[in-house]
Gaussian input, Z-matrix of N, CA and C with variables (Angstrom, degrees):
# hf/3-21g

backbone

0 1
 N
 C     1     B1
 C     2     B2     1     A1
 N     3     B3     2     A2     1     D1
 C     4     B4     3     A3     2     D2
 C     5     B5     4     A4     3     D3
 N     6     B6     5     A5     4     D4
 C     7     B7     6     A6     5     D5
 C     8     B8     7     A7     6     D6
 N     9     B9     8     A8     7     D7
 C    10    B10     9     A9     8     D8
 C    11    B11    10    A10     9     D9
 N    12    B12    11    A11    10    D10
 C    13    B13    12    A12    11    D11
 C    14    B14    13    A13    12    D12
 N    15    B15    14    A14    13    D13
 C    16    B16    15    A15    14    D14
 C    17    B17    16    A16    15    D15
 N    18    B18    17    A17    16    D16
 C    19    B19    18    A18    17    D17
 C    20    B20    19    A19    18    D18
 N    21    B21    20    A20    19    D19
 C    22    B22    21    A21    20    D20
 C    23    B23    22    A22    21    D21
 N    24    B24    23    A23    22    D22
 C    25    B25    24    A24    23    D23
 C    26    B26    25    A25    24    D24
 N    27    B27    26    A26    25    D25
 C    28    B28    27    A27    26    D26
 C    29    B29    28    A28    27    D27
 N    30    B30    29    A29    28    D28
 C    31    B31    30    A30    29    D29
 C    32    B32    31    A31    30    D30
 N    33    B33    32    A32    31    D31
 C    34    B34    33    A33    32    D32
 C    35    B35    34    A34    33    D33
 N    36    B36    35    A35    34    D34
 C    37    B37    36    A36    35    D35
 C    38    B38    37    A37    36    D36
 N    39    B39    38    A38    37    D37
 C    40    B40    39    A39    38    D38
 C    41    B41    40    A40    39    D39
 N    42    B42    41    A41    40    D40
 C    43    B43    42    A42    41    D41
 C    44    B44    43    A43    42    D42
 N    45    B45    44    A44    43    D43
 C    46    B46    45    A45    44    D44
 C    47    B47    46    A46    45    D45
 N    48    B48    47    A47    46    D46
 C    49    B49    48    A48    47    D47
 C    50    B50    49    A49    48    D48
 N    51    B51    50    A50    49    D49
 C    52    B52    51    A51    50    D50
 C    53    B53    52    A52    51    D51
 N    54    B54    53    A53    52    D52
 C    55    B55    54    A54    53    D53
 C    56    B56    55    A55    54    D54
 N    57    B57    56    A56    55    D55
 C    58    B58    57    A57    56    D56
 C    59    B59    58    A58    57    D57
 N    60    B60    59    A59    58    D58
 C    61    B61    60    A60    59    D59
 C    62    B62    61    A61    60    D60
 N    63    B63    62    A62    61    D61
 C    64    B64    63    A63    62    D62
 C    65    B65    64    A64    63    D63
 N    66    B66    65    A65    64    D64
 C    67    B67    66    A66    65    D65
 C    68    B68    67    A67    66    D66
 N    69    B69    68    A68    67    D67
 C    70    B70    69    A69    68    D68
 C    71    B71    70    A70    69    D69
 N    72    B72    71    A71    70    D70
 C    73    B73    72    A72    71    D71
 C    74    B74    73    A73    72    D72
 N    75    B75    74    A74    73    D73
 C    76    B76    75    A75    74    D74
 C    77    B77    76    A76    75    D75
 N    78    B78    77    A77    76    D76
 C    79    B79    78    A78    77    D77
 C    80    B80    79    A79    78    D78
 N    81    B81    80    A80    79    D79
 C    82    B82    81    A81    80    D80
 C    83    B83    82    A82    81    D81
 N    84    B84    83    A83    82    D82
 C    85    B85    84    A84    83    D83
 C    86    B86    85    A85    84    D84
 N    87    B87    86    A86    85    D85
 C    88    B88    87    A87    86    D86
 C    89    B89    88    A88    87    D87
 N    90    B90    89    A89    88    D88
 C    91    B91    90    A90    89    D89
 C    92    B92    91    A91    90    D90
 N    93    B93    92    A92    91    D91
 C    94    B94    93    A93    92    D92
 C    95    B95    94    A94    93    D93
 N    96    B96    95    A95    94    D94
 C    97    B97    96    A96    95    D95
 C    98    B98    97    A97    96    D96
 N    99    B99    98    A98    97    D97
 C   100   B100    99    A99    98    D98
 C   101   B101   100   A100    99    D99
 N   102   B102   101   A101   100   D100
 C   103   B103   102   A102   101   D101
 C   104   B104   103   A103   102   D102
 N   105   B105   104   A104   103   D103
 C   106   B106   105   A105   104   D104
 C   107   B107   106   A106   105   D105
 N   108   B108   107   A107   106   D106
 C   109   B109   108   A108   107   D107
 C   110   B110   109   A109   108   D108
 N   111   B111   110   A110   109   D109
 C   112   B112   111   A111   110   D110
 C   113   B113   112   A112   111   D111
 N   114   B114   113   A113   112   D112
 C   115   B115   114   A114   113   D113
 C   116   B116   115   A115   114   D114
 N   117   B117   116   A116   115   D115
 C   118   B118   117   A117   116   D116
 C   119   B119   118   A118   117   D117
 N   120   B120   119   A119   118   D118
 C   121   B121   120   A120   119   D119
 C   122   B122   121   A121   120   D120
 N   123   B123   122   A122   121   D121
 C   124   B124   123   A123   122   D122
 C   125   B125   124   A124   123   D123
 N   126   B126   125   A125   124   D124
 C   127   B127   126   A126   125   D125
 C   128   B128   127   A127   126   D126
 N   129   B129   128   A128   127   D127
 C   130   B130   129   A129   128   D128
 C   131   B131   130   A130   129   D129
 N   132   B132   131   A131   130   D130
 C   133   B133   132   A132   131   D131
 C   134   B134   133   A133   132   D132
 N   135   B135   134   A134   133   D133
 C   136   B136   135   A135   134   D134
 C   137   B137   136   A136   135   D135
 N   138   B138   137   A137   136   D136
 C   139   B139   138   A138   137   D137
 C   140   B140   139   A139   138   D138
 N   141   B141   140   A140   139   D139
 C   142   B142   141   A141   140   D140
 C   143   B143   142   A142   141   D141
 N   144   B144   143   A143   142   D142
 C   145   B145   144   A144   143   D143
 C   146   B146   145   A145   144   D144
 N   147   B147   146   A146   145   D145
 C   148   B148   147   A147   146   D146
 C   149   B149   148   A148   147   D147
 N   150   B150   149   A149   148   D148
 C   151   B151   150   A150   149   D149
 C   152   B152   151   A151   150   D150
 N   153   B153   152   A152   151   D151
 C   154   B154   153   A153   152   D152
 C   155   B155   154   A154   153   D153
 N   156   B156   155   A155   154   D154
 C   157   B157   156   A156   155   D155
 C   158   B158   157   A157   156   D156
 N   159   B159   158   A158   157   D157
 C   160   B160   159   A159   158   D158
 C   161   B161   160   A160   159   D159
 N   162   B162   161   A161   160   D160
 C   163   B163   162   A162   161   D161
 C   164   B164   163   A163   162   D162
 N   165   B165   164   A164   163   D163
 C   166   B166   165   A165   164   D164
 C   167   B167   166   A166   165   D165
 N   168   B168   167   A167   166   D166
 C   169   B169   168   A168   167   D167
 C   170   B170   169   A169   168   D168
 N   171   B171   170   A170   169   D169
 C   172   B172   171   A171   170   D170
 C   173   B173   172   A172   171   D171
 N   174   B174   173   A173   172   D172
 C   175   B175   174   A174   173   D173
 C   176   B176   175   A175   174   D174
 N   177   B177   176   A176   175   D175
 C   178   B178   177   A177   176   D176
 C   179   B179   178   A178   177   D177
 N   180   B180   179   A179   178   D178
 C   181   B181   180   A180   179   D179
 C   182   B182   181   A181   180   D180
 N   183   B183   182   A182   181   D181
 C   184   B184   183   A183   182   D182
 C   185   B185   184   A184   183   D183
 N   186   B186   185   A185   184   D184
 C   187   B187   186   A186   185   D185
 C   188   B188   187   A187   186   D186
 N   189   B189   188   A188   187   D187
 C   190   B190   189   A189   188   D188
 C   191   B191   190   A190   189   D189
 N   192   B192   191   A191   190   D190
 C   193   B193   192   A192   191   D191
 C   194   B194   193   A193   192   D192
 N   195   B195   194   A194   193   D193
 C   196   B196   195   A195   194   D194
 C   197   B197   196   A196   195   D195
 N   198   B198   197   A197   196   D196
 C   199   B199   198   A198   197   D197
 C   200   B200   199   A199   198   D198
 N   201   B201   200   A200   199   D199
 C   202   B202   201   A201   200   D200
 C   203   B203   202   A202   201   D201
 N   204   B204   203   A203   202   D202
 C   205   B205   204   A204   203   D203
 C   206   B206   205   A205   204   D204
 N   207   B207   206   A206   205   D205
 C   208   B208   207   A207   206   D206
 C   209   B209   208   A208   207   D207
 N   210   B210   209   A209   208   D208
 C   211   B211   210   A210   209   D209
 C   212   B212   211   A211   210   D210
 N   213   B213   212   A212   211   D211
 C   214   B214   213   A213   212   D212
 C   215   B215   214   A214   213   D213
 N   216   B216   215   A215   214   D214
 C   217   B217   216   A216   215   D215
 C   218   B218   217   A217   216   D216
 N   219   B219   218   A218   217   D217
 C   220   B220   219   A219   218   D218
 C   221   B221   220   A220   219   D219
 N   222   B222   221   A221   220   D220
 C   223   B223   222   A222   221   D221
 C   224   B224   223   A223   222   D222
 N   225   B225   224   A224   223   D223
 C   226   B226   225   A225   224   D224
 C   227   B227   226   A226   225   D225
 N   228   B228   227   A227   226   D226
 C   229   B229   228   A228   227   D227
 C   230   B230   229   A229   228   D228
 N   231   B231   230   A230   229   D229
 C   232   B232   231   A231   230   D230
 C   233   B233   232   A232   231   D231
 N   234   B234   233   A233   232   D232
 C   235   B235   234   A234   233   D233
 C   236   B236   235   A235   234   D234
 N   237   B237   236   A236   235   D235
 C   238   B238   237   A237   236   D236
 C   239   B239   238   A238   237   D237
 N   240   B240   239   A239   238   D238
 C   241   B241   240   A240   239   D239
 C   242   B242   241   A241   240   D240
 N   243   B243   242   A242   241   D241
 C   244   B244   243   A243   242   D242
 C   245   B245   244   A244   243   D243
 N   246   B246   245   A245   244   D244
 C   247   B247   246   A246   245   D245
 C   248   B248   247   A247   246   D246
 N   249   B249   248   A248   247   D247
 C   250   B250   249   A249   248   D248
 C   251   B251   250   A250   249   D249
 N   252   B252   251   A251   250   D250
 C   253   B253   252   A252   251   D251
 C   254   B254   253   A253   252   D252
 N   255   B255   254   A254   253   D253
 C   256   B256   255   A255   254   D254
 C   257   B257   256   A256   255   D255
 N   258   B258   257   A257   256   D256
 C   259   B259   258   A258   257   D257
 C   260   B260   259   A259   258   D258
 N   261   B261   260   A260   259   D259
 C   262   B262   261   A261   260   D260
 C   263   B263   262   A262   261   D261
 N   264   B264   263   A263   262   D262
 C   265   B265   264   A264   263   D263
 C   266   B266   265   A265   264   D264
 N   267   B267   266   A266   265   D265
 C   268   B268   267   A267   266   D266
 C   269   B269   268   A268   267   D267
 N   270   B270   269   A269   268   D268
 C   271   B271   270   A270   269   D269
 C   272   B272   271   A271   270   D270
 N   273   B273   272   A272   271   D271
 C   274   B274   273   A273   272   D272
 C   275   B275   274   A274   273   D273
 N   276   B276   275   A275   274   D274
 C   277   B277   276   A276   275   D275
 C   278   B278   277   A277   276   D276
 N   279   B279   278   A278   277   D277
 C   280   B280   279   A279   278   D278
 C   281   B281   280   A280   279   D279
 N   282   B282   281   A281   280   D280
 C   283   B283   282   A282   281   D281
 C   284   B284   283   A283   282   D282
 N   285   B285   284   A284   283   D283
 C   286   B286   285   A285   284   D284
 C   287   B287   286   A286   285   D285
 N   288   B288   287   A287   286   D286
 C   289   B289   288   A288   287   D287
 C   290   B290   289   A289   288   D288
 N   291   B291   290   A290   289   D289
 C   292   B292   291   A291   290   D290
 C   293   B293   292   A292   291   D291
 N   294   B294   293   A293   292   D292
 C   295   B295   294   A294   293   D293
 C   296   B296   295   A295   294   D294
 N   297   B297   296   A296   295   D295
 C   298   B298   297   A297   296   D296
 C   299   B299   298   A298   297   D297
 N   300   B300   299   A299   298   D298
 C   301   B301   300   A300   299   D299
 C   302   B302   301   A301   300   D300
 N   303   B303   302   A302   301   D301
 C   304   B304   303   A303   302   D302
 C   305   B305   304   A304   303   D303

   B1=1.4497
   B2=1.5299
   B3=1.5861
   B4=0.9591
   B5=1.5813
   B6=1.4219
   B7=1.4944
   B8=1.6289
   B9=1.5789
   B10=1.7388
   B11=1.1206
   B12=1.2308
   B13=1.7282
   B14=1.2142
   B15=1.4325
   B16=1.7457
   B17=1.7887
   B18=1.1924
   B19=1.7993
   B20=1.3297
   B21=1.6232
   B22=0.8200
   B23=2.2670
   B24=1.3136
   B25=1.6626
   B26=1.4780
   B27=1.4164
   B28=1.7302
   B29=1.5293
   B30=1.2578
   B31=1.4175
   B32=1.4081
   B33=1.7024
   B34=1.3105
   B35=1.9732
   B36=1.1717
   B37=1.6305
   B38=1.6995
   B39=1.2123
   B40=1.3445
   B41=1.4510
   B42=1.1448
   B43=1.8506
   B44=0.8875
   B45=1.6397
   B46=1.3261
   B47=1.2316
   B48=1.3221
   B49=1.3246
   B50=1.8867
   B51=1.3851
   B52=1.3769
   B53=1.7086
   B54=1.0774
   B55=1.3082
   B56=1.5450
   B57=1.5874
   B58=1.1679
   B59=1.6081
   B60=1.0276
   B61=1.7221
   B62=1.3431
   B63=1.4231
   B64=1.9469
   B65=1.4610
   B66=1.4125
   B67=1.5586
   B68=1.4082
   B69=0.5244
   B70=1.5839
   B71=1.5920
   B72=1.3506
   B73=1.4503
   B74=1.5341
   B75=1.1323
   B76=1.2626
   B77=1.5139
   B78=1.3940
   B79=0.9919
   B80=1.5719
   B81=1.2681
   B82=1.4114
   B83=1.8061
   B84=1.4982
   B85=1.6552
   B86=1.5633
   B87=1.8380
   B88=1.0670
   B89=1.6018
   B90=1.4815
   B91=1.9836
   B92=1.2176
   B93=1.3938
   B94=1.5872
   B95=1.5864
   B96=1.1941
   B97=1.1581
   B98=1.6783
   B99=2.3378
   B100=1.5028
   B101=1.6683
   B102=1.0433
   B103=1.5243
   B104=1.8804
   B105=1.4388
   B106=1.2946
   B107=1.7360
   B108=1.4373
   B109=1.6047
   B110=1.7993
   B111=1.4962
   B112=1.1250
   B113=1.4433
   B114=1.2662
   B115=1.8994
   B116=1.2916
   B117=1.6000
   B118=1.3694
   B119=1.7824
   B120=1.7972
   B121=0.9155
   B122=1.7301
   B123=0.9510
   B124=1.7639
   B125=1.3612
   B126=1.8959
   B127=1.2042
   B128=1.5884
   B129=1.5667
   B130=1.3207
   B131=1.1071
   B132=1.7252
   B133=1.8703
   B134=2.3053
   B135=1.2385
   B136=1.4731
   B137=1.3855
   B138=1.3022
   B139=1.9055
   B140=0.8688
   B141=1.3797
   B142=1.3877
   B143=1.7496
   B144=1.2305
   B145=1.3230
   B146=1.5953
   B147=1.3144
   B148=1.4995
   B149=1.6889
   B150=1.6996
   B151=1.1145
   B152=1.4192
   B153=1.3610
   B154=1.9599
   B155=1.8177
   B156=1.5944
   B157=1.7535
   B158=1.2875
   B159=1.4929
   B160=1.6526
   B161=1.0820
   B162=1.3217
   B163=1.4661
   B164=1.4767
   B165=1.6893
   B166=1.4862
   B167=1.6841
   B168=1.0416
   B169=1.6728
   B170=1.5814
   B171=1.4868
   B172=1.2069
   B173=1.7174
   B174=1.1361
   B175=1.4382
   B176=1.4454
   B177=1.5260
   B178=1.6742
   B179=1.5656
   B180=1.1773
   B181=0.9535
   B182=1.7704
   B183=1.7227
   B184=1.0858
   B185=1.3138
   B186=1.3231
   B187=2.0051
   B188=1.2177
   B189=1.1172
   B190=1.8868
   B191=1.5733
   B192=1.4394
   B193=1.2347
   B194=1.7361
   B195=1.3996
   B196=1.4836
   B197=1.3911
   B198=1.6143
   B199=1.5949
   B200=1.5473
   B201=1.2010
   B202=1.2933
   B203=1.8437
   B204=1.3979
   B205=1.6518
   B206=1.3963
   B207=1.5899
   B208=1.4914
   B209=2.0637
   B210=1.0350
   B211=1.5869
   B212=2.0368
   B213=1.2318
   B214=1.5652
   B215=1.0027
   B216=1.4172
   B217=1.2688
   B218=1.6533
   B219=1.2416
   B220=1.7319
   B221=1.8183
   B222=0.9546
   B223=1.6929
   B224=1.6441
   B225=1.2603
   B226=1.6968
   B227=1.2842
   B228=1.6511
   B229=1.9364
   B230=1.3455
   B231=0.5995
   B232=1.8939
   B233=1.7298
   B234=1.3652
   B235=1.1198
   B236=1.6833
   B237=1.7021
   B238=2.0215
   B239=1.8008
   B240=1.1737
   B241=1.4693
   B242=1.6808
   B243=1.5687
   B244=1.1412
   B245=1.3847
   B246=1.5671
   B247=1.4033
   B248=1.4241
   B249=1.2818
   B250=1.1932
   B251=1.7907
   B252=1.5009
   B253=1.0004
   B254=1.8620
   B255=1.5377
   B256=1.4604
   B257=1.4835
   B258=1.6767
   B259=0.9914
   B260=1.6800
   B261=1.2760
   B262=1.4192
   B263=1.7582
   B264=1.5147
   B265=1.4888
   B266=1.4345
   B267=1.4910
   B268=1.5469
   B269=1.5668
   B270=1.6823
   B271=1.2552
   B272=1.6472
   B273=1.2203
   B274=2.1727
   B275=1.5155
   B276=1.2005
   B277=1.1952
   B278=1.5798
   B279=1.3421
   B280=1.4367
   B281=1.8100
   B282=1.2462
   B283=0.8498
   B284=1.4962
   B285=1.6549
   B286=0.9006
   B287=1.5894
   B288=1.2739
   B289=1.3859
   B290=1.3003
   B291=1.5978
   B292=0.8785
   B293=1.9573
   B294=1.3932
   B295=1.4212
   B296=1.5914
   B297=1.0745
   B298=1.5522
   B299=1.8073
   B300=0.9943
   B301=1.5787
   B302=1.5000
   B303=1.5985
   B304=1.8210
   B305=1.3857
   A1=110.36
   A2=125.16
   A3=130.86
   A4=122.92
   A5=103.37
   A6=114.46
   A7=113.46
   A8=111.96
   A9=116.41
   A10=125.65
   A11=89.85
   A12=105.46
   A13=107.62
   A14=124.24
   A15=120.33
   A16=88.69
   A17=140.50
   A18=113.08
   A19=81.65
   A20=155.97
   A21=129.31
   A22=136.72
   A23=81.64
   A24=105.03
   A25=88.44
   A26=118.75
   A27=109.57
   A28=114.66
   A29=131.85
   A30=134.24
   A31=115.66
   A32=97.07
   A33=119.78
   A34=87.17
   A35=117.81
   A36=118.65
   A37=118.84
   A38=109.67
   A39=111.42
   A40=121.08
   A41=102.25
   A42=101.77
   A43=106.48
   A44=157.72
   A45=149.06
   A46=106.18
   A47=116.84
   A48=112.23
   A49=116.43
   A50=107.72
   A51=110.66
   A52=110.31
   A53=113.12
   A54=106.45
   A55=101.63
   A56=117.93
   A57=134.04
   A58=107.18
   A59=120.65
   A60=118.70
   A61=122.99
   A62=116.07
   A63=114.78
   A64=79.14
   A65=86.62
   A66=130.29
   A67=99.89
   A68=156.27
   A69=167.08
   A70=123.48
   A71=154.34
   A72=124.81
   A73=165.39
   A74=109.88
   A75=123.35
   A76=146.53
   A77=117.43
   A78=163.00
   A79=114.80
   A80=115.65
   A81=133.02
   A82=101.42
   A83=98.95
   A84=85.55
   A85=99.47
   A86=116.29
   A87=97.32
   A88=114.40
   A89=98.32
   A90=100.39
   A91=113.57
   A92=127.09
   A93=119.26
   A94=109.46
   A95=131.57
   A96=129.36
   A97=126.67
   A98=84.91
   A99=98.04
   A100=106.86
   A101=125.72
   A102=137.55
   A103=110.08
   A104=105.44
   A105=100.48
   A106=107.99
   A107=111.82
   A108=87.62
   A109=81.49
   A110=95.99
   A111=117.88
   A112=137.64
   A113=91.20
   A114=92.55
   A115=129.99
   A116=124.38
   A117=122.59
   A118=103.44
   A119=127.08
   A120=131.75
   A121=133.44
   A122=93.42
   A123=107.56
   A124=123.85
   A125=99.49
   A126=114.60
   A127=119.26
   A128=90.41
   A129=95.02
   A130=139.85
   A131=104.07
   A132=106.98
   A133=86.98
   A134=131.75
   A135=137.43
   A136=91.18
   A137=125.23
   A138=106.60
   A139=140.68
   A140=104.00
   A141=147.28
   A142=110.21
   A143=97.85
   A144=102.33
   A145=112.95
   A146=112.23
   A147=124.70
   A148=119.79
   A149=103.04
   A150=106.77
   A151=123.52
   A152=110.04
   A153=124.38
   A154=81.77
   A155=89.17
   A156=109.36
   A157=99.27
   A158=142.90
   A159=118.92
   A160=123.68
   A161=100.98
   A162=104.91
   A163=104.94
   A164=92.77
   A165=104.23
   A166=121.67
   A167=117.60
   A168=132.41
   A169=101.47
   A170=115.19
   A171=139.07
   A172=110.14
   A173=121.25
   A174=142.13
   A175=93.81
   A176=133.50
   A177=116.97
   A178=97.08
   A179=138.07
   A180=122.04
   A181=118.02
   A182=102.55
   A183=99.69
   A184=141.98
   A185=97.81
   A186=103.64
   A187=103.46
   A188=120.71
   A189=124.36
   A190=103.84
   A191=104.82
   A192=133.98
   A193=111.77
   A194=91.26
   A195=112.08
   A196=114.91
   A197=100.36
   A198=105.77
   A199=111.39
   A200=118.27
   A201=102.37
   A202=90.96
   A203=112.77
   A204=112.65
   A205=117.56
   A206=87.36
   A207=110.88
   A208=127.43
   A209=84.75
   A210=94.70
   A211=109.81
   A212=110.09
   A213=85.44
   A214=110.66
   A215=147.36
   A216=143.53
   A217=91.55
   A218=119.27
   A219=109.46
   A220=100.68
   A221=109.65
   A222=132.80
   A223=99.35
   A224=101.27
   A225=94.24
   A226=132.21
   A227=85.65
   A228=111.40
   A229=89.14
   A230=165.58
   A231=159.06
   A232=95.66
   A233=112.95
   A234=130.33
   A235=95.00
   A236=93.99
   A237=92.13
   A238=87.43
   A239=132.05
   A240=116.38
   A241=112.53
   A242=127.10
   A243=109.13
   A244=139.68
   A245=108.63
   A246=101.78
   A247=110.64
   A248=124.72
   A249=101.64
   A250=87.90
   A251=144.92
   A252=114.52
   A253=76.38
   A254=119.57
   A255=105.28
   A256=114.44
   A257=117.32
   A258=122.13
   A259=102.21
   A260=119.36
   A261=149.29
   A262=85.66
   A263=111.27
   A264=130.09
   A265=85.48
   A266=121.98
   A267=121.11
   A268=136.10
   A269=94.10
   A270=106.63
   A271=99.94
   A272=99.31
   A273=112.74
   A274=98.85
   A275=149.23
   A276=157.37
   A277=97.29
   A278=114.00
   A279=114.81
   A280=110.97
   A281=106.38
   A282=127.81
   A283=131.43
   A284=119.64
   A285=131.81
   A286=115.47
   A287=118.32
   A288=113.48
   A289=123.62
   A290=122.08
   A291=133.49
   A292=105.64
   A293=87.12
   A294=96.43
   A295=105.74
   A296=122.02
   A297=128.54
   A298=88.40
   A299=120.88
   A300=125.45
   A301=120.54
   A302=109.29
   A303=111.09
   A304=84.73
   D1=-36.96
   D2=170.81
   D3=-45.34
   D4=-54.42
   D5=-176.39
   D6=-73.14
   D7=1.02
   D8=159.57
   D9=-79.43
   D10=-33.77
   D11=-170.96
   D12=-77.82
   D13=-36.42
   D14=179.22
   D15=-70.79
   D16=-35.86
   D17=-159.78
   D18=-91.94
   D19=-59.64
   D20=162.60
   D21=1.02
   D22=-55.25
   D23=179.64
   D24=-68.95
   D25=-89.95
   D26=-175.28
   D27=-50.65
   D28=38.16
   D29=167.74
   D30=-108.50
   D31=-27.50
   D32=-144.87
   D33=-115.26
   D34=-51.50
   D35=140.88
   D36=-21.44
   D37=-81.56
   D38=174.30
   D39=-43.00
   D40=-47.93
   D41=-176.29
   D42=-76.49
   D43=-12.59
   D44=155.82
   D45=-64.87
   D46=-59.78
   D47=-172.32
   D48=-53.14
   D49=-33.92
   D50=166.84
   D51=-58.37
   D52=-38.84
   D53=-166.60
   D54=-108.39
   D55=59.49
   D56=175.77
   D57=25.34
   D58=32.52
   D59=167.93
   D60=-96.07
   D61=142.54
   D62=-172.49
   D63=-55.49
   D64=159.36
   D65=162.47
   D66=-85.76
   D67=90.05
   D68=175.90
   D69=-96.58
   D70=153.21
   D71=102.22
   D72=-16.49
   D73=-46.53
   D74=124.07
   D75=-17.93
   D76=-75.26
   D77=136.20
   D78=-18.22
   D79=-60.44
   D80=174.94
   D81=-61.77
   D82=-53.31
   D83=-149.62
   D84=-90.71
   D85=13.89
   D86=165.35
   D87=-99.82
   D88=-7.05
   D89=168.82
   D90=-84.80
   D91=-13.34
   D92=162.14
   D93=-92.95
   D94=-16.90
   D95=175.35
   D96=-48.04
   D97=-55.41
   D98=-177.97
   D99=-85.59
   D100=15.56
   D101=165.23
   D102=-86.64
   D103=-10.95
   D104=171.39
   D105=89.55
   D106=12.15
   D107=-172.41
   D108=-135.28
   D109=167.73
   D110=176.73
   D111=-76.17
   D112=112.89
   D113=-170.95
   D114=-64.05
   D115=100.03
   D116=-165.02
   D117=-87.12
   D118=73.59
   D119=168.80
   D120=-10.28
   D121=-31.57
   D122=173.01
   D123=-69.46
   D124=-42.70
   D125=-179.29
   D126=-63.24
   D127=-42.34
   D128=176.71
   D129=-75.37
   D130=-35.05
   D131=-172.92
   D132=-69.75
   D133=-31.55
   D134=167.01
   D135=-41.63
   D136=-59.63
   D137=176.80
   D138=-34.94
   D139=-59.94
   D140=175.21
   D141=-41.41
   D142=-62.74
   D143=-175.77
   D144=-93.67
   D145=12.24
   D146=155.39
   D147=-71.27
   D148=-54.65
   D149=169.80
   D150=-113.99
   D151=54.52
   D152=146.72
   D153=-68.81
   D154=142.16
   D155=156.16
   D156=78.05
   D157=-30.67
   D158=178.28
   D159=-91.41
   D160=166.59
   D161=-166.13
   D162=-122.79
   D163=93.26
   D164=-170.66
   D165=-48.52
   D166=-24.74
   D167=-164.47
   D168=-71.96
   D169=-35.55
   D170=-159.86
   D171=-98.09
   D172=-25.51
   D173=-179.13
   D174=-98.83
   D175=-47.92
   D176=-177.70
   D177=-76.87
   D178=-44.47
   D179=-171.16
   D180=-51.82
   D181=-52.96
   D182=163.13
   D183=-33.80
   D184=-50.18
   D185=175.70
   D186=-64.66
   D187=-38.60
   D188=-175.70
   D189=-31.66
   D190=-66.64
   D191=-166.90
   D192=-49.45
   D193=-34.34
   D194=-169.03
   D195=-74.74
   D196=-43.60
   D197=-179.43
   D198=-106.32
   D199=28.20
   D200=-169.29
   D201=-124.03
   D202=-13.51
   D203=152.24
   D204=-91.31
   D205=108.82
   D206=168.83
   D207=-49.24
   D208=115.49
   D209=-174.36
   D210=-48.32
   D211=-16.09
   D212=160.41
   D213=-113.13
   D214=21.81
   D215=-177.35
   D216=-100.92
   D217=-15.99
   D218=-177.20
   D219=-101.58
   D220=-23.68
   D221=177.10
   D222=-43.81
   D223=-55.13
   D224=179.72
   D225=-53.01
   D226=-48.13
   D227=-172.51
   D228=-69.55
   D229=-27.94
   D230=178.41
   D231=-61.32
   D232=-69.11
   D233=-142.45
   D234=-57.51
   D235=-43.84
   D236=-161.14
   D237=-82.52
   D238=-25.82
   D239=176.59
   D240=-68.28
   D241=-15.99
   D242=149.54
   D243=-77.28
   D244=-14.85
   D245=177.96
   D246=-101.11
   D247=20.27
   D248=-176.53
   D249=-93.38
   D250=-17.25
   D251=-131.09
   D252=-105.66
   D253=-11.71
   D254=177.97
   D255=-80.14
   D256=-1.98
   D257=-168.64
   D258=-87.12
   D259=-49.72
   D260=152.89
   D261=-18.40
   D262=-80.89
   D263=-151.09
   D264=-48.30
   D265=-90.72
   D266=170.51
   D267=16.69
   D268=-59.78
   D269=-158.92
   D270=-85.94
   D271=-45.97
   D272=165.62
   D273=-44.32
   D274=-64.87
   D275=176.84
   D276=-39.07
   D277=-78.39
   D278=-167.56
   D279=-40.86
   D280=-59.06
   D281=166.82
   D282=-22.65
   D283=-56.81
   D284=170.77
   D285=-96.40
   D286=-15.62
   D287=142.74
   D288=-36.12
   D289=-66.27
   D290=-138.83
   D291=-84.59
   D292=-25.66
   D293=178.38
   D294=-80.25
   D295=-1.26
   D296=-164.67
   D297=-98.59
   D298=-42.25
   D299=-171.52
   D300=-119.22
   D301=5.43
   D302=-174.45
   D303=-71.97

């Protein structure tokens, strides 16, 4: 029940902040209040002083970014950035083979 009530709290975070309102204490436990659930005060002023200094606009955007690249579309780019460097390795090998026995 605990771990509702904190995403609850950042629900209730977010929607102020959408609706240009401090993040407050206050504030918080009256947007979880009229949501019907119980304001665990601790949790919140712990919010609160989680997000002094961020810049929420800048942190959602971020995640945006984060989840909106699909995990096999980056899967590839991994894949050919590992082979190029054994291909690289290979060719250094050949290379200095070859100078070992030209």
């Amino acid at each position: 029940m605990e771990e509702k009530n904190k995403m609850e709290n950042i629900y209730a975070a977010l929607l102020l902040h959408k609706a240009g309102k401090e993040i407050n204490v206050e504030n918080l436990k009256s947007v979880v209040a009229a949501a019907g659930v119980d304001a665990d005060e601790g949790q919140i002023k712990s919010l609160v002083a989680s997000l002094k200094g961020v810049d929420i606009d800048a942190e959602l955007a971020s995640a945006s970014l984060v989840s909106s690249t699909p995990a096999s579309a980056s899967a590839p780019a991994e894949k050919k950035e590992e082979a190029k460097p054994k291909e690289e390795k290979k060719e250094a090998a050949a290379e200095g083979l070859s100078a070992l026995f030209g």
